[in-house]
C-alpha positions in Angstrom: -12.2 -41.9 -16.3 -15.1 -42.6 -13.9 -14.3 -45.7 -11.7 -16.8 -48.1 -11.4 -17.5 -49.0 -7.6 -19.0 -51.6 -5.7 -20.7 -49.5 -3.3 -23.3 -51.1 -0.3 -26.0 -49.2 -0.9 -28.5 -47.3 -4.0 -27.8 -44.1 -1.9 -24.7 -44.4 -1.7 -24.3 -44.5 -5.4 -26.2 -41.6 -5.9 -23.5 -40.2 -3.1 -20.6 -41.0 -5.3 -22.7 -39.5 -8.5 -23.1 -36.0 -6.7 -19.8 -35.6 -5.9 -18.5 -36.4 -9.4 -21.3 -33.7 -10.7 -19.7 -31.1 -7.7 -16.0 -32.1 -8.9 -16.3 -31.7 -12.4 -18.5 -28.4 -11.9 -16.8 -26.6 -8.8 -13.1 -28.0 -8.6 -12.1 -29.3 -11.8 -12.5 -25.8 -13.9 -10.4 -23.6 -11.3 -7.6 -25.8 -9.8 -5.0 -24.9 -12.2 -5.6 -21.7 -11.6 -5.8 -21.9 -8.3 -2.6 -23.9 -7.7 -0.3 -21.6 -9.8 -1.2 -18.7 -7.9 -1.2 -19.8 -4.9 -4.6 -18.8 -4.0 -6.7 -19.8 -1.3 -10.3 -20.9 -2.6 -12.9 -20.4 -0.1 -16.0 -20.4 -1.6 -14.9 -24.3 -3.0 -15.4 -25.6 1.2 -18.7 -23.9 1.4 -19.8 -25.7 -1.5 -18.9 -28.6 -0.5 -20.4 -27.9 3.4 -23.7 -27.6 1.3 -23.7 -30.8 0.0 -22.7 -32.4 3.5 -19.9 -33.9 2.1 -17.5 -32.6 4.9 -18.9 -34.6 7.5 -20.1 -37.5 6.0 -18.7 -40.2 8.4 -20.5 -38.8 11.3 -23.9 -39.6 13.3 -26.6 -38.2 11.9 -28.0 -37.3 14.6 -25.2 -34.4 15.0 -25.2 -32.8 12.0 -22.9 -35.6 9.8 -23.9 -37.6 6.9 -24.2 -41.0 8.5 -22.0 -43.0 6.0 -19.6 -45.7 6.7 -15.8 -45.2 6.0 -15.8 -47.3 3.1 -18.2 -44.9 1.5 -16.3 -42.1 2.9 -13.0 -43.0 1.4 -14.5 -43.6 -1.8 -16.2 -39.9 -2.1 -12.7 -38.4 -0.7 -10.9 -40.4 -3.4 -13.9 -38.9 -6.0 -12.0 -35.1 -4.9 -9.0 -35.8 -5.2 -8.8 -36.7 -8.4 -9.7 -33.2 -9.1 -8.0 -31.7 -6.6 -5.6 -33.3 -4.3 -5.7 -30.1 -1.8 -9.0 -30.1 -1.3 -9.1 -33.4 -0.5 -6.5 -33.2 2.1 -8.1 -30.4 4.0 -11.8 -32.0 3.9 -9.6 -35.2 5.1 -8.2 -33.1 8.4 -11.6 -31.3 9.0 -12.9 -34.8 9.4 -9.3 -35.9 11.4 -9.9 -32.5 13.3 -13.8 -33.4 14.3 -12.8 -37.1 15.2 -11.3 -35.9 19.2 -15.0 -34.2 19.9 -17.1 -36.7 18.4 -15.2 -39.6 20.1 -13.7 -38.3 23.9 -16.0 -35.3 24.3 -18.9 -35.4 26.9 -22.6 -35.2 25.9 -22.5 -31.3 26.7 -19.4 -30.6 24.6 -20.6 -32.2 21.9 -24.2 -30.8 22.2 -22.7 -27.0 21.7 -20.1 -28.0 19.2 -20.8 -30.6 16.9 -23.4 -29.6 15.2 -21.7 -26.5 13.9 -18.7 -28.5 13.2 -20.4 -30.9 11.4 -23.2 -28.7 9.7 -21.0 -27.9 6.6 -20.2 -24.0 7.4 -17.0 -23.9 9.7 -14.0 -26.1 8.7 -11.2 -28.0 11.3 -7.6 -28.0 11.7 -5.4 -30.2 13.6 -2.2 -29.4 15.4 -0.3 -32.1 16.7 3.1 -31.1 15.5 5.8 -29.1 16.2 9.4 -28.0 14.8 10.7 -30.8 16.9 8.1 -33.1 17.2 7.0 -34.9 14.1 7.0 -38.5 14.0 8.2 -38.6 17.6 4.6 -37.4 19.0 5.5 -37.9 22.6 7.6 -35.0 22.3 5.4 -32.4 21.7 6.7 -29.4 24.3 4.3 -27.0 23.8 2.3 -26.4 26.8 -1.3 -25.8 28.7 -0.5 -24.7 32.2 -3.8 -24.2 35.1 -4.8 -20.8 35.4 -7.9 -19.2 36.8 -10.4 -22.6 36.3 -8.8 -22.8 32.8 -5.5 -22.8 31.0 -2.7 -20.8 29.7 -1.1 -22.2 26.5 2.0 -21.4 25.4 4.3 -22.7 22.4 4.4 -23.4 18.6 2.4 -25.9 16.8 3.9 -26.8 13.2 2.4 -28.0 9.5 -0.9 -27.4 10.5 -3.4 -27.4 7.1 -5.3 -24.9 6.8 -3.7 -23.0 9.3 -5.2 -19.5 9.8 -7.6 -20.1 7.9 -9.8 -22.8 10.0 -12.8 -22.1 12.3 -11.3 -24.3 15.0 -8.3 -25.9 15.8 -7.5 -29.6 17.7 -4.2 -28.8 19.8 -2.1 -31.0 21.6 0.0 -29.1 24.5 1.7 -30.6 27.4 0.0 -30.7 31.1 2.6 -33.1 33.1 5.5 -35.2 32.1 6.2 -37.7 29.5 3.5 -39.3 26.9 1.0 -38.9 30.0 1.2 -35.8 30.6 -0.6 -34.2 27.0 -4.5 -32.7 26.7 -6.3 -32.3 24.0 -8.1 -29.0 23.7 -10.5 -27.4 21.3 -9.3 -23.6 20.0 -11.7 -21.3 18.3 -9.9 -19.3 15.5 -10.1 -16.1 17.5 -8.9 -16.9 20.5 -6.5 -13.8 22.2 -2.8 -14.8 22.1 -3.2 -17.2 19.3 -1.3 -15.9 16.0 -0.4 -17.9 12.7 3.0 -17.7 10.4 3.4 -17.2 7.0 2.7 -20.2 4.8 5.1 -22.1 4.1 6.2 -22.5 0.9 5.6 -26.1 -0.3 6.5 -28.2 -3.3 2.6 -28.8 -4.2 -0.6 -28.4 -2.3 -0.5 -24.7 -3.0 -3.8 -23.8 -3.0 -4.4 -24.4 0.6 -2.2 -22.8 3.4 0.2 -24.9 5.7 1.1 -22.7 8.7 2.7 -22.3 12.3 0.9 -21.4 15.0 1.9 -19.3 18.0 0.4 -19.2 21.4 1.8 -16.7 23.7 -0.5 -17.0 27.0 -3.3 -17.5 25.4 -6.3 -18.1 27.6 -8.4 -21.7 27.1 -11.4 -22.1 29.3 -11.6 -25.8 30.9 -14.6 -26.4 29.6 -12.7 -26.7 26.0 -10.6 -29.8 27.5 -11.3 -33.1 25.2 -10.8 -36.0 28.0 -9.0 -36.2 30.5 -5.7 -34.6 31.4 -3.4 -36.3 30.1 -5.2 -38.5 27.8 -3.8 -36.3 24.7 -1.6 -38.7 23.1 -4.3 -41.9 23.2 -6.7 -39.3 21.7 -3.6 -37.8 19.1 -3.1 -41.9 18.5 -6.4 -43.4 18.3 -7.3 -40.3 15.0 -4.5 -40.7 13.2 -5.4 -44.6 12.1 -9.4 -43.1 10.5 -6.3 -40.1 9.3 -4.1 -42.2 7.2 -6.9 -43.9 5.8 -7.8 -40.4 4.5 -4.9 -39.7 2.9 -4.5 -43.5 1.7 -8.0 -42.1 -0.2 -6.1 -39.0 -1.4 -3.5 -40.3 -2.9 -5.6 -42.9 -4.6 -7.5 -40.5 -6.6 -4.3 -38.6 -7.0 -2.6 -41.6 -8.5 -5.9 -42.7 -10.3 -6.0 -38.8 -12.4 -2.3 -39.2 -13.2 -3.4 -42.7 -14.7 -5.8 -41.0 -16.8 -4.1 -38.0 -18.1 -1.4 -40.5 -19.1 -3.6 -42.7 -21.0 -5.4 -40.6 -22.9 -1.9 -39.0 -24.4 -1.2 -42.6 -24.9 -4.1 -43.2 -26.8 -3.4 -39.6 -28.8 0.4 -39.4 -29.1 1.8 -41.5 -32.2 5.4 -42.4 -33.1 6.7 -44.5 -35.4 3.4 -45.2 -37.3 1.1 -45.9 -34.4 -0.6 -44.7 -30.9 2.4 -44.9 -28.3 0.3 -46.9 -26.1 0.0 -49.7 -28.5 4.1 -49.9 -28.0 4.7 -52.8 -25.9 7.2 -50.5 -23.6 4.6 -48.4 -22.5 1.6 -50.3 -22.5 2.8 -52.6 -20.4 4.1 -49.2 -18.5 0.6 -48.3 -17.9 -0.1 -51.5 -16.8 1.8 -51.3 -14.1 0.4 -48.0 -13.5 -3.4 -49.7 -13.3 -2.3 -52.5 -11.1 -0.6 -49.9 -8.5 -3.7 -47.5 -8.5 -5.8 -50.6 -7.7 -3.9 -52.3 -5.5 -4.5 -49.3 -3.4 -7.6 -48.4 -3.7 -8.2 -52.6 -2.5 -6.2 -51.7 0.7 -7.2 -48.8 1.6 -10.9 -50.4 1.1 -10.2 -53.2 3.2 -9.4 -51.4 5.9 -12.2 -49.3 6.1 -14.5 -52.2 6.1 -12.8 -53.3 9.1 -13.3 -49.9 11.0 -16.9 -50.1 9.5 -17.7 -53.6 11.2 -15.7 -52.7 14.7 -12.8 -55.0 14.0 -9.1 -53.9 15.0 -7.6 -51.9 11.7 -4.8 -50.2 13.1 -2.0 -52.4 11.1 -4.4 -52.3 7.9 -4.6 -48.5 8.0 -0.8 -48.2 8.0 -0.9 -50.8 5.3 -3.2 -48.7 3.0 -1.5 -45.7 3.9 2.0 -47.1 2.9 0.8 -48.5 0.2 -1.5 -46.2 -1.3 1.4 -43.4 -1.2 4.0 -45.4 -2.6 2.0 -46.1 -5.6 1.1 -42.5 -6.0 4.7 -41.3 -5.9 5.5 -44.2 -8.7 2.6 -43.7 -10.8 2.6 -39.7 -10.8 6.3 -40.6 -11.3 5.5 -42.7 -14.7 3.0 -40.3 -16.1 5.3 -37.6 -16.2 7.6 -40.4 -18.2 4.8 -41.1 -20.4 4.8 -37.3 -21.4 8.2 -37.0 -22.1 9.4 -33.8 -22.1 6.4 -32.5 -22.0 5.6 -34.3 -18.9 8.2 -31.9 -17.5 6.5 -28.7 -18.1 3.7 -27.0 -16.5 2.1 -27.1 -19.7 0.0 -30.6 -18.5 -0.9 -31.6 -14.7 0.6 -34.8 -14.6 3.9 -32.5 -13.3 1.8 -31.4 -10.5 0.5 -34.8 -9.3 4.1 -35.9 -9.2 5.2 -33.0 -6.8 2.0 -33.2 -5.0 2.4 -37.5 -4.6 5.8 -36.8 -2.3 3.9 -35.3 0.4 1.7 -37.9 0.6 4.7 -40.2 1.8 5.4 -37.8 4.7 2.1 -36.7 6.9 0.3 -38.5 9.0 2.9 -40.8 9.6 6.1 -40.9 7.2 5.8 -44.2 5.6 8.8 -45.5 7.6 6.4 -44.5 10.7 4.1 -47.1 9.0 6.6 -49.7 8.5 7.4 -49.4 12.0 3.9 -50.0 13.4 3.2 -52.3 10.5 6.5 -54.6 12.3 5.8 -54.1 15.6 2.0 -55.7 15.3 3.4 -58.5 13.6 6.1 -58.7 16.4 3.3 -58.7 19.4 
């Protein structure tokens, strides 16, 4: 079911319009498929490079589509109802770009941006590690001076997209304690850089989740985002535009499990009428409506925030603990409406629900969120 949006602007209508028309055409047909086999997609990110939807919150000026978040979120939440992975990768590549495009100096930006930005090469990020989830600060793997550059060495863990990505945004240590961590920019290529296997996940198949290895691997300076040492403030200050993303995903993850259960509703009959006209589950899928809602109105309101300058740090973990709560519920409840045959792989809605729990976990596990959602009311 197509949502109807208040959106600010004509064009940004006809935005929402093309993406449905690219969803339905270029995602929708294949997922299954895709998923099930565990197959990587490619040509699906050039397609949507094409249509510049992977760098639509971005100045125009270097490459992006010049759209507020709000408008952003909105065509995020548009792919995800198709297809959750997707979504979720175009959500990093814009996480990944957000270090250049914010801390960078004019030069950097002039030789990188507009490739990353132009719709043909797409970003990774790589702040964590096997020990160093939540706990950010942590992060041991490290960049040490060497010949007017650096030498990295160490893992990076759960990165999306990992070896399949065009650049990579890595975090590795420099000094001591949460001021002593650089951001750097990694091409895909770079000597001494090597990936794991994927990992083998619970949903999200489609699109790889890797390690990464750097055994003295050579980085020129001149691929340093900031200063030394500013790594974590950089790491910190993504990760809030981040969880809106994935507040977006698991909206229109959510919003498709809504769907899929309603129409069964509507075509499922016991005891002399359409299931959905039995109290039990209509008001069920109530519930359901109110949840996917309620999200999509936080995860909204925070964007306007970013979009008009204000502080949205709090609201962000809001929308993000929210919107992922209510997709784990309501993937949950469309596999109930299904019965039994929610339980088989016969219908998606048993995908959504396995794909909903990682939601809950990146970019923050939503305890993480409670946390910074408690200490901005304590300040």
């Amino acid at each position: 079911m197509a949502v109807d949006r208040l959106l600010p602007t004509d064009e940004a209508h006809e935005l929402i319009q093309l993406t449905r028309d690219i969803a339905d055409k270029a995602l929708a047909p294949i997922v299954d498929e895709h998923e099930r086999s565990e197959s990587y997609p490619s040509g699906v990110f050039a397609t949507l490079g094409e249509a510049g939807l992977l760098s639509l919150p971005y100045p125009q000026e270097w490459g992006g589509g010049g759209q507020p978040y709000e408008v952003y979120l909105q065509v995020l939440e548009e792919i995800a109802a198709r297809w959750a992975a997707v979504a979720v990768a175009v959500s990093v590549h814009s996480l990944a770009c957000h270090p250049l495009m914010v801390f960078g100096t004019e030069e950097q930006q002039r030789r990188w941006l507009p490739e990353m930005l132009g719709g043909t090469t797409i970003g990774a990020y790589s702040l964590s590690e096997p020990q160093a989830g939540s706990d950010a600060a942590a992060v041991a793997c490290r960049a040490v001076p060497a010949d007017g550059g650096y030498r990295l060495n160490g893992t990076k863990a759960w990165i999306t997209h990992g070896g399949v990505a065009d650049f990579y945004n890595v975090f590795a240590r420099t000094g001591e304690g949460s001021r002593g961590i650089s951001c750097f920019l990694v091409p895909k290529d770079l000597e001494g850089l090597s990936f794991g296997k994927p990992e083998e996940k619970m949903g999200l198949h489609a699109v790889p989740t890797t390690t990464a290895h750097y055994d003295d691997a050579y980085l020129s300076a001149e691929r340093r985002i900031g200063a030394e040492g500013q790594g974590l403030q950089i790491a910190l200050s993504a990760l809030d535009s981040g969880r809106l993303g994935i507040a977006a995903v698991a909206t229109g993850l959510a919003q498709a499990a809504l769907d899929e259960a309603v129409a069964y509703a509507k075509e499922r009959s016991t005891f002399g009428k359409k299931i959905i006209d039995h109290q039990g589950l209509g008001f069920l899928l109530a519930d359901m409506a109110a949840a996917v809602d309620s999200a999509r109105a936080t995860y909204l309101d925070a964007a306007r925030r970013r979009d008009a300058g204000l502080p949205y740090s709090r609201q962000a973990s809001v929308a993000k603990l929210v919107a992922t709560d209510a997709a784990m519920k309501v993937t949950t409840d469309a596999v109930q409406v299904f019965g039994g045959y929610g339980y088989t792989r016969d219908f998606r809605v048993e995908r959504y629900m396995r794909e909903a729990k990682i939601t809950q976990i990146f970019e923050g596990t939503n305890q993480i969120q409670r946390l910074v959602i408690s200490r901005s009311l304590a300040k």
